[in-house]
mmCIF file of the N, C-alpha and C atoms, coordinates in Angstrom:
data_MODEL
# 
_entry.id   MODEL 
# 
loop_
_atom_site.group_PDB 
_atom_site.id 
_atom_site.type_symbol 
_atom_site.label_atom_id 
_atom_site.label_alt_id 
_atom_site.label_comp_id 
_atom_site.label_asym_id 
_atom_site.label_entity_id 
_atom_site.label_seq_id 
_atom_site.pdbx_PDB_ins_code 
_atom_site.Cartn_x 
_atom_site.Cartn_y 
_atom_site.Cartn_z 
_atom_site.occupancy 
_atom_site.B_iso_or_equiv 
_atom_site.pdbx_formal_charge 
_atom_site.auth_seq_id 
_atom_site.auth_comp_id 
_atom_site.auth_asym_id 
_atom_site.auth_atom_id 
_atom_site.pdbx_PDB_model_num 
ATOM 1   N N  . UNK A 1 1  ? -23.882 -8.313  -5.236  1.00 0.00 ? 1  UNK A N  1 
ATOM 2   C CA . UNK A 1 1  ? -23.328 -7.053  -5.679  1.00 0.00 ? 1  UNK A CA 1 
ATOM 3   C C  . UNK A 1 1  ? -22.463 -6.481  -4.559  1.00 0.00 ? 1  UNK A C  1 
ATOM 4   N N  . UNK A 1 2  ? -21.242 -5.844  -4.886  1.00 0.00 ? 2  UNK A N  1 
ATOM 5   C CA . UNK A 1 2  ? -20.509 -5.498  -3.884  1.00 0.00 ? 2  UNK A CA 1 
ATOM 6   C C  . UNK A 1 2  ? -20.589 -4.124  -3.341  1.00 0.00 ? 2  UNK A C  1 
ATOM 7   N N  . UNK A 1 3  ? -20.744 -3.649  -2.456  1.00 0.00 ? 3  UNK A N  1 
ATOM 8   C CA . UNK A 1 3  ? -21.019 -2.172  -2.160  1.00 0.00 ? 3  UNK A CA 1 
ATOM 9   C C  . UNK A 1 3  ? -19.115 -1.584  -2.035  1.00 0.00 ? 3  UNK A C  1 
ATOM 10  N N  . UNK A 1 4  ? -18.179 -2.261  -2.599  1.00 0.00 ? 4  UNK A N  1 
ATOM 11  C CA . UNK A 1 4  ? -17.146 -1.235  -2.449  1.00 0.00 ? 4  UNK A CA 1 
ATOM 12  C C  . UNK A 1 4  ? -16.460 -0.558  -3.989  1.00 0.00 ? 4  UNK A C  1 
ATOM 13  N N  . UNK A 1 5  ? -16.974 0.543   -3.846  1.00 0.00 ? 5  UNK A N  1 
ATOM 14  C CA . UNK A 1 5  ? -15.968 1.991   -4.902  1.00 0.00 ? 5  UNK A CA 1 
ATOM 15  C C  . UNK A 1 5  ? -15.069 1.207   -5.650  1.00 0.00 ? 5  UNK A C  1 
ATOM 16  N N  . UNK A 1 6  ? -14.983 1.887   -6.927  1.00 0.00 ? 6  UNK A N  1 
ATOM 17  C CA . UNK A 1 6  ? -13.557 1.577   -7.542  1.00 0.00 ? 6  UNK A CA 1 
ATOM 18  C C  . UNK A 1 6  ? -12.281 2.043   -7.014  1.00 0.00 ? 6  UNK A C  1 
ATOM 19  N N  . UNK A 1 7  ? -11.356 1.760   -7.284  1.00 0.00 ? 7  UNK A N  1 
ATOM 20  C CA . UNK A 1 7  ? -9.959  2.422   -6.960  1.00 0.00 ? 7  UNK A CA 1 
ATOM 21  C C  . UNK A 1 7  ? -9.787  3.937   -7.287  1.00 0.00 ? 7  UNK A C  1 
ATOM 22  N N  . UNK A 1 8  ? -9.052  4.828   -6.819  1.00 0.00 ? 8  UNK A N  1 
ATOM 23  C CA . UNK A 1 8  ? -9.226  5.628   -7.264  1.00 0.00 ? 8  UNK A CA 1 
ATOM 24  C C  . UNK A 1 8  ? -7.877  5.531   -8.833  1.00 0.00 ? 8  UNK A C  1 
ATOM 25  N N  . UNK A 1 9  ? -8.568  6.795   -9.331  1.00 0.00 ? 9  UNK A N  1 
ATOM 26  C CA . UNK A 1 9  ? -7.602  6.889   -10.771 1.00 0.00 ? 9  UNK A CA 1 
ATOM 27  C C  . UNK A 1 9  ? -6.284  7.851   -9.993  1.00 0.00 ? 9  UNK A C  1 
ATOM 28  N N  . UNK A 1 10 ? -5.322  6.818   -10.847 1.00 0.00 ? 10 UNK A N  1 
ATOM 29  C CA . UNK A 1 10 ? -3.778  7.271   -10.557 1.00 0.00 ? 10 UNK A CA 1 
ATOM 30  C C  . UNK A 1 10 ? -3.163  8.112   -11.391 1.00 0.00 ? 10 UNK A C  1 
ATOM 31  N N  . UNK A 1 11 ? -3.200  9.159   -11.248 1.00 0.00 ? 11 UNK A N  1 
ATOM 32  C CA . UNK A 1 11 ? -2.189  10.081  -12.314 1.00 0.00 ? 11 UNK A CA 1 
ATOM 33  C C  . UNK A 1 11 ? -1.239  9.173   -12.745 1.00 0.00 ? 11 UNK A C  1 
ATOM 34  N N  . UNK A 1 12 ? -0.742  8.768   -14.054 1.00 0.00 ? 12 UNK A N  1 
ATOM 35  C CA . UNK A 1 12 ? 0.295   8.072   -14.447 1.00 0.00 ? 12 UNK A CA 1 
ATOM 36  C C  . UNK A 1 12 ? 1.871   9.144   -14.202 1.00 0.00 ? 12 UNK A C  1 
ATOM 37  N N  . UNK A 1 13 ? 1.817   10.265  -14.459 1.00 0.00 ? 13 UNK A N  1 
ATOM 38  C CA . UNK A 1 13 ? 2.854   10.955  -13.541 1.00 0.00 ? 13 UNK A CA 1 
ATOM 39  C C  . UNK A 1 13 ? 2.932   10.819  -11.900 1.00 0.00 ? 13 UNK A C  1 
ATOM 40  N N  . UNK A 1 14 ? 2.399   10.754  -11.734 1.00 0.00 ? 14 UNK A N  1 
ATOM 41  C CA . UNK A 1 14 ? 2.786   10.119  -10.360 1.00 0.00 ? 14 UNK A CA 1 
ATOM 42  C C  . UNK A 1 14 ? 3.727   9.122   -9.705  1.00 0.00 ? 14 UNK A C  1 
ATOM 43  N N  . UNK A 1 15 ? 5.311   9.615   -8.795  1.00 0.00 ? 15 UNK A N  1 
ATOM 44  C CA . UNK A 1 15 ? 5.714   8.485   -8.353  1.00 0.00 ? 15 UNK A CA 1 
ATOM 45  C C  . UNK A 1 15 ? 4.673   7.409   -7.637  1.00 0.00 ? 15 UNK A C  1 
ATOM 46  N N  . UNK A 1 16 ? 5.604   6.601   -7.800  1.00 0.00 ? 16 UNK A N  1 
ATOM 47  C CA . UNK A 1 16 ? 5.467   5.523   -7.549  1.00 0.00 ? 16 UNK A CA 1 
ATOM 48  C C  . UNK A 1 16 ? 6.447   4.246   -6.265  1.00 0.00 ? 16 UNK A C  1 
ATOM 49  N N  . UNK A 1 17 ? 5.965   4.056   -4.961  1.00 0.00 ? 17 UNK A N  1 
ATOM 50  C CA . UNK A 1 17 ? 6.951   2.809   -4.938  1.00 0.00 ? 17 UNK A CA 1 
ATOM 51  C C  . UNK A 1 17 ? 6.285   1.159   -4.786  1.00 0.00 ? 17 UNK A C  1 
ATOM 52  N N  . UNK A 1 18 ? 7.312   0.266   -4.542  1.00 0.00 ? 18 UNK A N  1 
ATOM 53  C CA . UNK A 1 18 ? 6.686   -1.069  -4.900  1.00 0.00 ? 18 UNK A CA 1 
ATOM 54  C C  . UNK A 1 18 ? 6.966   -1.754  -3.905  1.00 0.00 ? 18 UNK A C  1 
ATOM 55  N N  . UNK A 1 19 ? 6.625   -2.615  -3.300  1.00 0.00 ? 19 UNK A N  1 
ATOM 56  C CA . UNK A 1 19 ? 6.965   -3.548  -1.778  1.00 0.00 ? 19 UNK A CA 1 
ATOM 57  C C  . UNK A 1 19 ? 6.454   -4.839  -2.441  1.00 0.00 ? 19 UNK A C  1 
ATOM 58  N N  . UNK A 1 20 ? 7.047   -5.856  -1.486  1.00 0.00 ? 20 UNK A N  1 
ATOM 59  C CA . UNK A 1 20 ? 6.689   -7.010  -1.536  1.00 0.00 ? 20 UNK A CA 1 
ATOM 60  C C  . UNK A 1 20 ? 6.011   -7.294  -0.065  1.00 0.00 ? 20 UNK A C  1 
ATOM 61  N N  . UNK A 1 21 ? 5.362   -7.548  0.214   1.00 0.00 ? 21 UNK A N  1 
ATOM 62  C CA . UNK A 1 21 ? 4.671   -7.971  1.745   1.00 0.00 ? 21 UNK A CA 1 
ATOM 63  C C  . UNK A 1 21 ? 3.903   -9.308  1.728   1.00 0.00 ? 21 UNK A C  1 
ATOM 64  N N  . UNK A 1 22 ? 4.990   -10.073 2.754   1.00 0.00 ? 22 UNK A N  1 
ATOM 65  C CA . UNK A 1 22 ? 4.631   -11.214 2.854   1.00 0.00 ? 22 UNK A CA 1 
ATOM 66  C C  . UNK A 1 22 ? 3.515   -11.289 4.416   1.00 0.00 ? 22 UNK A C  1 
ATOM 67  N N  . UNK A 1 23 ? 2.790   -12.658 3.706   1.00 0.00 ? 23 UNK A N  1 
ATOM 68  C CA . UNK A 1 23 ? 1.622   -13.036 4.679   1.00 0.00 ? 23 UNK A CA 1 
ATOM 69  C C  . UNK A 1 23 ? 0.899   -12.098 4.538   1.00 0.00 ? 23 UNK A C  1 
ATOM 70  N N  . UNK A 1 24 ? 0.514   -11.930 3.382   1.00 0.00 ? 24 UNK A N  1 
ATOM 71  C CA . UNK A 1 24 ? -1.010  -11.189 3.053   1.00 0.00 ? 24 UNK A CA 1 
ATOM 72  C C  . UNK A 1 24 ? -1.741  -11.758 2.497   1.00 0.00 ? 24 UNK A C  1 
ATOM 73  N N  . UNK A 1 25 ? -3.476  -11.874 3.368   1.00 0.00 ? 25 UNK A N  1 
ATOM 74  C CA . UNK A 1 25 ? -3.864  -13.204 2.301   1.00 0.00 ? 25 UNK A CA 1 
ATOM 75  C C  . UNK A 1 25 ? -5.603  -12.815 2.447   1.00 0.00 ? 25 UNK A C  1 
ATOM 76  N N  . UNK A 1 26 ? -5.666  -12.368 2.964   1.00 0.00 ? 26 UNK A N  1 
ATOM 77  C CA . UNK A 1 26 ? -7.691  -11.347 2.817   1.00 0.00 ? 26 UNK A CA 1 
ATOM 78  C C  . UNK A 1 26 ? -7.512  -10.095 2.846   1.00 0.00 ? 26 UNK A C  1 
ATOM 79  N N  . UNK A 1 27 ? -8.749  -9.853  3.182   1.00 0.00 ? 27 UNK A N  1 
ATOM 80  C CA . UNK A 1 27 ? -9.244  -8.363  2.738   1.00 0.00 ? 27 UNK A CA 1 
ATOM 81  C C  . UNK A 1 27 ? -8.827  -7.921  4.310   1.00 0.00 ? 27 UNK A C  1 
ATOM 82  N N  . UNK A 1 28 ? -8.797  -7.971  5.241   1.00 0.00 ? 28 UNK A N  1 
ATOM 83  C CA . UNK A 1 28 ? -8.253  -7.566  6.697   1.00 0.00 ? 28 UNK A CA 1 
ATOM 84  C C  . UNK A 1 28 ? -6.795  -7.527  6.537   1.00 0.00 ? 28 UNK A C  1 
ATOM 85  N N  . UNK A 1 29 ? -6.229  -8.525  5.880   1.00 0.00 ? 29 UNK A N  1 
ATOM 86  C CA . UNK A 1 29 ? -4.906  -7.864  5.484   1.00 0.00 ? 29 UNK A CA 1 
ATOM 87  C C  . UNK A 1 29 ? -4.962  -6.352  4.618   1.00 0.00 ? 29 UNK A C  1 
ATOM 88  N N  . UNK A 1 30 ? -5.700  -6.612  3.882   1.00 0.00 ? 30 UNK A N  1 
ATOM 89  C CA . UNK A 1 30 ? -5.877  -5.065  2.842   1.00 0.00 ? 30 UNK A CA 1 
ATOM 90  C C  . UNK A 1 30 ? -5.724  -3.943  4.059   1.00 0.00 ? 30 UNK A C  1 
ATOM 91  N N  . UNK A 1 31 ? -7.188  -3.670  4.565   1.00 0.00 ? 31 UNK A N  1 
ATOM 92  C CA . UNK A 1 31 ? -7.301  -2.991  4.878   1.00 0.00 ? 31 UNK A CA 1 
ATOM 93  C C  . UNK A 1 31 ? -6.213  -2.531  6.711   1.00 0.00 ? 31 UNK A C  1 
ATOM 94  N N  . UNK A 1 32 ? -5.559  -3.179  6.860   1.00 0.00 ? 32 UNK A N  1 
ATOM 95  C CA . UNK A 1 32 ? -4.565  -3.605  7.828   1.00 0.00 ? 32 UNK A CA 1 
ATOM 96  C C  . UNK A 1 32 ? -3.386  -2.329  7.038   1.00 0.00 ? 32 UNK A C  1 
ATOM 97  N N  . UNK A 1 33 ? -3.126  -2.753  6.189   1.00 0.00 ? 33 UNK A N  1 
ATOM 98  C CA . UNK A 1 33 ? -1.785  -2.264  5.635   1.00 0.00 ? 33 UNK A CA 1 
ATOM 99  C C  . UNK A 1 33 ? -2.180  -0.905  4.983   1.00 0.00 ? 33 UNK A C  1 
ATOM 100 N N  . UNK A 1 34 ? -3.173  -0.792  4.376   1.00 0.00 ? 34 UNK A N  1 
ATOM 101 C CA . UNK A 1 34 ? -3.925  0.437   3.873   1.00 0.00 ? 34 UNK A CA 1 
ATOM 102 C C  . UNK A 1 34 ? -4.280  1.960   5.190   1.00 0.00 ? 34 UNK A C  1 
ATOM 103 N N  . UNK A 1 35 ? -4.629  0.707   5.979   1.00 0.00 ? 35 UNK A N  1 
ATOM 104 C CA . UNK A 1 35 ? -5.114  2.595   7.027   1.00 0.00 ? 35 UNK A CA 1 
ATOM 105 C C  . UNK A 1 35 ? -3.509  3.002   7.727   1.00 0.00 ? 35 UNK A C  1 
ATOM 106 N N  . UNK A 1 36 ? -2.364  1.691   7.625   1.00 0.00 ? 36 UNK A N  1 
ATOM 107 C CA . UNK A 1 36 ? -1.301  2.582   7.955   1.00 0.00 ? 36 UNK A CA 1 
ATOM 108 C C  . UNK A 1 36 ? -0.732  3.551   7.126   1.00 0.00 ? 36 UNK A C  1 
ATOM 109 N N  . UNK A 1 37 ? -0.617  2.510   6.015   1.00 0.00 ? 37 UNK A N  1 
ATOM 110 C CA . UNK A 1 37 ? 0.383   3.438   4.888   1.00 0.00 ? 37 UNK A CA 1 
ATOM 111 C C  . UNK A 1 37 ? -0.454  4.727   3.990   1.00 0.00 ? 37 UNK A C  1 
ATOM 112 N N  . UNK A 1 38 ? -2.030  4.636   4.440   1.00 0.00 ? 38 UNK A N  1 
ATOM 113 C CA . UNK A 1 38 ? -2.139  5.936   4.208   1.00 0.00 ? 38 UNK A CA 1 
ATOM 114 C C  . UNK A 1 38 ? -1.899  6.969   5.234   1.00 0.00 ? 38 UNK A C  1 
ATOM 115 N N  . UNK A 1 39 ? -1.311  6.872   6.332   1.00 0.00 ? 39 UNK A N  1 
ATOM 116 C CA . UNK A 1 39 ? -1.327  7.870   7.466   1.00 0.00 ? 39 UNK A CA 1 
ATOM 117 C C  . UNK A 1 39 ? 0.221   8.893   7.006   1.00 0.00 ? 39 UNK A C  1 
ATOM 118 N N  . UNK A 1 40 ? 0.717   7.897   6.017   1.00 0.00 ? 40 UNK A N  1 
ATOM 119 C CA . UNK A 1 40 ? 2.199   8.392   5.948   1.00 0.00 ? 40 UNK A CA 1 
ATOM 120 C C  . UNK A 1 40 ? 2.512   9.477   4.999   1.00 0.00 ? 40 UNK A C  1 
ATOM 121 N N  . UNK A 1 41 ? 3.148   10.495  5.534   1.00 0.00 ? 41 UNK A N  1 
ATOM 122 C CA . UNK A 1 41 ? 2.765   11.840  4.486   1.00 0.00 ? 41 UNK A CA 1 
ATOM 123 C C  . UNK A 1 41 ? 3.400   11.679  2.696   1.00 0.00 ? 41 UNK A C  1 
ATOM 124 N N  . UNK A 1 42 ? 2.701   12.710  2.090   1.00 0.00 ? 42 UNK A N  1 
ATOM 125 C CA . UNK A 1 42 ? 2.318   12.112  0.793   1.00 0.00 ? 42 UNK A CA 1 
ATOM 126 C C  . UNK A 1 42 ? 1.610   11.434  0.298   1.00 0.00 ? 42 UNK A C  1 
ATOM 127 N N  . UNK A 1 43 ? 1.691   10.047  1.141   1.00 0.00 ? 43 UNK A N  1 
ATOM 128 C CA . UNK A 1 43 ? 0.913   9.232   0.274   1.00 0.00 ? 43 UNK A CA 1 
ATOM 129 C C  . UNK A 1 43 ? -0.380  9.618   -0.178  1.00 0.00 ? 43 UNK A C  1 
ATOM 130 N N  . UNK A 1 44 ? -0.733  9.229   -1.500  1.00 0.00 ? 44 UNK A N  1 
ATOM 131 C CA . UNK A 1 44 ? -2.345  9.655   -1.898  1.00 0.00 ? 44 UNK A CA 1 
ATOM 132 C C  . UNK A 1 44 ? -3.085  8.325   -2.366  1.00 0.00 ? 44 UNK A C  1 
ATOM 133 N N  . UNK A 1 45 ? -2.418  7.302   -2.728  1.00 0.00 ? 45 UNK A N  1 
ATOM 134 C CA . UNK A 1 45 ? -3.306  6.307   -2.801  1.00 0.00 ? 45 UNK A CA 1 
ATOM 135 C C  . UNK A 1 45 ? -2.255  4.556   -2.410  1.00 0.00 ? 45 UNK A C  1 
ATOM 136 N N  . UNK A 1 46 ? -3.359  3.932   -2.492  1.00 0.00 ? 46 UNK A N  1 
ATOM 137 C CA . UNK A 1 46 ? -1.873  2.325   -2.181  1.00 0.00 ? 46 UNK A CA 1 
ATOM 138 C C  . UNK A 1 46 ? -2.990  1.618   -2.629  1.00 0.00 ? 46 UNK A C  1 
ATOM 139 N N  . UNK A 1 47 ? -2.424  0.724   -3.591  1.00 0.00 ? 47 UNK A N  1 
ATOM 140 C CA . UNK A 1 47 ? -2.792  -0.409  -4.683  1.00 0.00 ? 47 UNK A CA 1 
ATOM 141 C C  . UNK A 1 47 ? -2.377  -1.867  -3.713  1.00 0.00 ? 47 UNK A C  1 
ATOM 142 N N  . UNK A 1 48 ? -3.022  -2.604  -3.721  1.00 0.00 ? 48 UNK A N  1 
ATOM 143 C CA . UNK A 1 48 ? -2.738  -3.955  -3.314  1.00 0.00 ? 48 UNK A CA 1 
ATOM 144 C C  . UNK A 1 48 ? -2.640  -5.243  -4.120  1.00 0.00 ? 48 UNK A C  1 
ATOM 145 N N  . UNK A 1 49 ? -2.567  -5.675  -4.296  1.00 0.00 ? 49 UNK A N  1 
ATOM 146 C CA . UNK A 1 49 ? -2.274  -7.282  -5.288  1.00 0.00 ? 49 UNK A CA 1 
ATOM 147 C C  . UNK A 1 49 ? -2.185  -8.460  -4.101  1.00 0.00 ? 49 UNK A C  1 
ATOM 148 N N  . UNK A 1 50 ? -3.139  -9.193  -3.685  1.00 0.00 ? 50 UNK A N  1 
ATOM 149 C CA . UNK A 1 50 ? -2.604  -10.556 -2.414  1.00 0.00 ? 50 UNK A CA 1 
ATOM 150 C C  . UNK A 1 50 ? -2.470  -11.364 -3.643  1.00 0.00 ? 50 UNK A C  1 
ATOM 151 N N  . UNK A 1 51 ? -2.048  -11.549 -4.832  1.00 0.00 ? 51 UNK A N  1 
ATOM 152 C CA . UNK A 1 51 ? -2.033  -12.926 -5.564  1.00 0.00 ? 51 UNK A CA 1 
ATOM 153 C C  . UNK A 1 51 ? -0.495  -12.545 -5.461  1.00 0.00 ? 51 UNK A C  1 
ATOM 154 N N  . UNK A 1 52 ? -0.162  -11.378 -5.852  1.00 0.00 ? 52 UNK A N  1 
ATOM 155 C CA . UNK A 1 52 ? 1.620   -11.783 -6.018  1.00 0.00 ? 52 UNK A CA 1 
ATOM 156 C C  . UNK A 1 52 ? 2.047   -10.559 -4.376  1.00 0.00 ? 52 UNK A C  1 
ATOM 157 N N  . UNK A 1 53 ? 1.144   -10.032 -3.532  1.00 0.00 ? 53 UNK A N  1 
ATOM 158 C CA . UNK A 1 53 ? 1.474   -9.618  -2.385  1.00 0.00 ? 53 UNK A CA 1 
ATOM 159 C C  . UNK A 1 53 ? 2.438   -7.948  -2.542  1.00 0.00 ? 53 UNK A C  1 
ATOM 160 N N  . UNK A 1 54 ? 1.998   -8.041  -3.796  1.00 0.00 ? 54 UNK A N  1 
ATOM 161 C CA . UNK A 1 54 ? 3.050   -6.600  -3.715  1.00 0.00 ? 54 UNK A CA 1 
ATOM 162 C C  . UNK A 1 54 ? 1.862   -5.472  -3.477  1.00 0.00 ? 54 UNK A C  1 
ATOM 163 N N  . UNK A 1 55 ? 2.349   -4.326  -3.159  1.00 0.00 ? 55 UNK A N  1 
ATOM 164 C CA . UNK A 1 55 ? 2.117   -3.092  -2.466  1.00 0.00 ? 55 UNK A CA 1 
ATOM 165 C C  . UNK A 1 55 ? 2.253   -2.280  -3.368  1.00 0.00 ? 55 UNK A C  1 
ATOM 166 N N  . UNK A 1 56 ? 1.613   -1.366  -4.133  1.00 0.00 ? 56 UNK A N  1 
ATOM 167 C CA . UNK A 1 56 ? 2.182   0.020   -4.707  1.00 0.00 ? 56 UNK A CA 1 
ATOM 168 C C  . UNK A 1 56 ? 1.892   1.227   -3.882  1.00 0.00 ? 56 UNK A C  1 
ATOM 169 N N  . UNK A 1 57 ? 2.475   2.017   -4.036  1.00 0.00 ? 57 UNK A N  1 
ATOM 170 C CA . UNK A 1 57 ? 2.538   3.205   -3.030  1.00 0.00 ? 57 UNK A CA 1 
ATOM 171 C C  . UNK A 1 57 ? 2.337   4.766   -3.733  1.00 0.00 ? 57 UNK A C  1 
ATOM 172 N N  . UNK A 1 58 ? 1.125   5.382   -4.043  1.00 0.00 ? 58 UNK A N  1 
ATOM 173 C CA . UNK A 1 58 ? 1.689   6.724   -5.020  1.00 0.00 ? 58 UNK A CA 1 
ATOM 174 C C  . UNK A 1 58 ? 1.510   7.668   -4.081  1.00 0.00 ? 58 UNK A C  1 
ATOM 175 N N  . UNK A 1 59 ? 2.321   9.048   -4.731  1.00 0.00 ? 59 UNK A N  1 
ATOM 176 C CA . UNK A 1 59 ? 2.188   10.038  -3.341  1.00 0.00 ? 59 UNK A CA 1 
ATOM 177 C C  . UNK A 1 59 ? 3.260   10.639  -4.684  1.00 0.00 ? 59 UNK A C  1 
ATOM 178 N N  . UNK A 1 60 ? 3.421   11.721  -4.099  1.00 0.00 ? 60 UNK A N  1 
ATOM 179 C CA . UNK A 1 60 ? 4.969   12.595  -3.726  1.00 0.00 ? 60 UNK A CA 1 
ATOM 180 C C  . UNK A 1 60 ? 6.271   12.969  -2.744  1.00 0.00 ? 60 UNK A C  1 
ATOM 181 N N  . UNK A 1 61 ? 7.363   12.594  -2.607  1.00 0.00 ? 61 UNK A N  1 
ATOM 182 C CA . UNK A 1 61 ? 7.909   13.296  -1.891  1.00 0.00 ? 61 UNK A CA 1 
ATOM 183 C C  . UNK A 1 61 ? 7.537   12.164  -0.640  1.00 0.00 ? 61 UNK A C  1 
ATOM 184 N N  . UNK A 1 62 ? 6.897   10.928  -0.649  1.00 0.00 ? 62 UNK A N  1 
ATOM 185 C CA . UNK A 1 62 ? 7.157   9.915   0.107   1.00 0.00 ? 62 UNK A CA 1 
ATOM 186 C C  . UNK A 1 62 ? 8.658   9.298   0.784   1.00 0.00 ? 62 UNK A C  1 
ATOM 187 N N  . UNK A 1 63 ? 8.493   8.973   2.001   1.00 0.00 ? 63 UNK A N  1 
ATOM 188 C CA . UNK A 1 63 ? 9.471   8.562   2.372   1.00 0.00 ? 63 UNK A CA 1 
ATOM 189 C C  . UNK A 1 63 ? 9.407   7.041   2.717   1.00 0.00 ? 63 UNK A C  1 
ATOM 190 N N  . UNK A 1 64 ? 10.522  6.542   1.864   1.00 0.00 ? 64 UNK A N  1 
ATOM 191 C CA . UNK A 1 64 ? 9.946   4.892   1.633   1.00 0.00 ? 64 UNK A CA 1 
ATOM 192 C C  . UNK A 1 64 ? 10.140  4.042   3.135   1.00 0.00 ? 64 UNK A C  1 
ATOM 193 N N  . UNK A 1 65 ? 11.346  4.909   4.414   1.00 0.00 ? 65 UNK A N  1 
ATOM 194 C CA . UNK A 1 65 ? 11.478  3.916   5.270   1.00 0.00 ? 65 UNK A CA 1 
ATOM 195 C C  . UNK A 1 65 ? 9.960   4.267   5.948   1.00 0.00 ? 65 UNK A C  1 
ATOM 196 N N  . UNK A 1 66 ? 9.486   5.132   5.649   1.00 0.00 ? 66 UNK A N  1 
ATOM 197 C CA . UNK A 1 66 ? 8.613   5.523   6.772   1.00 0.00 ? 66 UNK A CA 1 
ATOM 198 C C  . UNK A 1 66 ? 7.497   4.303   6.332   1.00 0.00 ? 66 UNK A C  1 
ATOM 199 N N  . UNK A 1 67 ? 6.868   4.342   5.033   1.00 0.00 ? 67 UNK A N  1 
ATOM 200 C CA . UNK A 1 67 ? 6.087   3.396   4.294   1.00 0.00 ? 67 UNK A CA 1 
ATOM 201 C C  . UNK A 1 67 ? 6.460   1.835   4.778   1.00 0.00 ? 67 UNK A C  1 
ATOM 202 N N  . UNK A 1 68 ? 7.537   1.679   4.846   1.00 0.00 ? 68 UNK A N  1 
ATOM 203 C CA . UNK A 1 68 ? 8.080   0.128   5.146   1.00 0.00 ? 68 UNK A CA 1 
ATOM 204 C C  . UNK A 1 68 ? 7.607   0.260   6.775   1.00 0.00 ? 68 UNK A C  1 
ATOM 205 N N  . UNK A 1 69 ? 7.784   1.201   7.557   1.00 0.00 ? 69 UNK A N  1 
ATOM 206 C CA . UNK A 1 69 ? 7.678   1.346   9.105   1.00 0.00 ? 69 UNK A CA 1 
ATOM 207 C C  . UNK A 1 69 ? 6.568   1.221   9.466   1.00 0.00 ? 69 UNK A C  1 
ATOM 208 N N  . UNK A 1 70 ? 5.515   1.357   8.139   1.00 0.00 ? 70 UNK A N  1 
ATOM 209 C CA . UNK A 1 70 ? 3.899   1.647   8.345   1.00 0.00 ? 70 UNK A CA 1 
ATOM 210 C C  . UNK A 1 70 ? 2.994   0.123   8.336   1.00 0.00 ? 70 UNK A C  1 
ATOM 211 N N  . UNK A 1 71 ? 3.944   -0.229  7.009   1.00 0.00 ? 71 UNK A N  1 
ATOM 212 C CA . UNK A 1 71 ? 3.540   -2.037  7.224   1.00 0.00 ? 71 UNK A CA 1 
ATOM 213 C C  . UNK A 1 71 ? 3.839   -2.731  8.330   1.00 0.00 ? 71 UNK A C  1 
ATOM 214 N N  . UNK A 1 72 ? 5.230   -2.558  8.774   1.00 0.00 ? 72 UNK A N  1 
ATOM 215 C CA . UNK A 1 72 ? 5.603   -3.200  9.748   1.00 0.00 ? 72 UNK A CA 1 
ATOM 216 C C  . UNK A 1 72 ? 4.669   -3.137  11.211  1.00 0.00 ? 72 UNK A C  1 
ATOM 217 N N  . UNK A 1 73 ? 3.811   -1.303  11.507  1.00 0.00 ? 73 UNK A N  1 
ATOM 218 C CA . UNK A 1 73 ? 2.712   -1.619  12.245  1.00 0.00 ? 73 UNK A CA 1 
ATOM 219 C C  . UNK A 1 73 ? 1.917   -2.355  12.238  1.00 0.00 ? 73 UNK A C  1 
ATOM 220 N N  . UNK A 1 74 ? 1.144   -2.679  10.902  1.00 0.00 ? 74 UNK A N  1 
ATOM 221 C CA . UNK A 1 74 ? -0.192  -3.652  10.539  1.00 0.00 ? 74 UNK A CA 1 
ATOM 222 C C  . UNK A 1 74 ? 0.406   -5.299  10.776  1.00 0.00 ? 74 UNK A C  1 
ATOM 223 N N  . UNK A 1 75 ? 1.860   -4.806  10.643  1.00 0.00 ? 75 UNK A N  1 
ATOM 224 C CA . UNK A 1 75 ? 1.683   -6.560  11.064  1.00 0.00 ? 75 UNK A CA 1 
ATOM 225 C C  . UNK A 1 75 ? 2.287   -7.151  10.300  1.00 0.00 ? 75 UNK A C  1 
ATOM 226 N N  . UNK A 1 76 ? 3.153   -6.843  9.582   1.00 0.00 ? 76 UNK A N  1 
ATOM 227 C CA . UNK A 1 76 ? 4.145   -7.465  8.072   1.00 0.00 ? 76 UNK A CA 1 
ATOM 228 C C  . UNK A 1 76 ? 4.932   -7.025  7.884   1.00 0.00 ? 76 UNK A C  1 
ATOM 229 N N  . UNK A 1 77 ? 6.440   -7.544  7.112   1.00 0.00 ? 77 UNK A N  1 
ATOM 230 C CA . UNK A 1 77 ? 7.373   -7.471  6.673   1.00 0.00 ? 77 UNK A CA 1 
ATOM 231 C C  . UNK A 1 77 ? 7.422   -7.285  5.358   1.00 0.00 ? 77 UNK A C  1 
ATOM 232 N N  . UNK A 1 78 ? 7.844   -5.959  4.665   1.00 0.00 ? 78 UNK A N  1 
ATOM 233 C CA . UNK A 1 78 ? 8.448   -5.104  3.336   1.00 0.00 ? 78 UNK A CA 1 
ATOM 234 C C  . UNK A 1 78 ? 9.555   -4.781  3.052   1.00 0.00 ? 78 UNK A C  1 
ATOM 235 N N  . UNK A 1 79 ? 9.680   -5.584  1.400   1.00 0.00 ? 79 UNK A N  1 
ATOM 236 C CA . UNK A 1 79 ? 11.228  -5.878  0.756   1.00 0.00 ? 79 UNK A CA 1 
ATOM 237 C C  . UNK A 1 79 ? 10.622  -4.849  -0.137  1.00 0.00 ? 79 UNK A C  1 
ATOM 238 N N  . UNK A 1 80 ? 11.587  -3.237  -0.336  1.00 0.00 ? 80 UNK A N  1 
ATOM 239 C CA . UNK A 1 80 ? 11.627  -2.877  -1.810  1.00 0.00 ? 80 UNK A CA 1 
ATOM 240 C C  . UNK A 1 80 ? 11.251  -3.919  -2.641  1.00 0.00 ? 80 UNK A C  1 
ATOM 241 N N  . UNK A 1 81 ? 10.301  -3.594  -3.801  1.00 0.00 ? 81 UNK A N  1 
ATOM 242 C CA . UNK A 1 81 ? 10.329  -4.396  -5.033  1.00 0.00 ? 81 UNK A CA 1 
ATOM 243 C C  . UNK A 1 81 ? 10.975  -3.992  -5.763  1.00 0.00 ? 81 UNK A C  1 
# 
């Protein structure tokens, strides 16, 4: 049994952005890219996918270079999706 929470629920009004981030491939990647890109203002939640590596990003009023600047700390490279 896994002791980790569901995701949280996403307002479907809520922007949205999408990344591609390559060389993501466990859960240390997750959480790698997660404690940056939540530091970045707005953001309120970030969705992960390692099967197709994309990133979702929800927030408001996000600023996407900053989000791309945030991966690039953890350690990876982000293409707009």
């Amino acid at each position: 049994m896994s002791n980790q929470s569901p995701p949280p629920q996403i307002p479907s009004s809520e922007p949205q952005l999408t990344y591609l981030v390559a060389g993501m491939t466990c859960d240390h990647c997750t959480l790698a890219v997660t404690e940056e890109v939540t530091k970045v203002a707005g953001v309120t939640a970030i969705d992960i996918d390692l099967a197709t590596n994309r990133v979702q990003v929800h927030g408001s009023d996000v600023d996407p270079a900053a989000v791309v600047a945030a991966i690039d700390e953890a350690g990876y490279d982000a293409v707009a999706a």
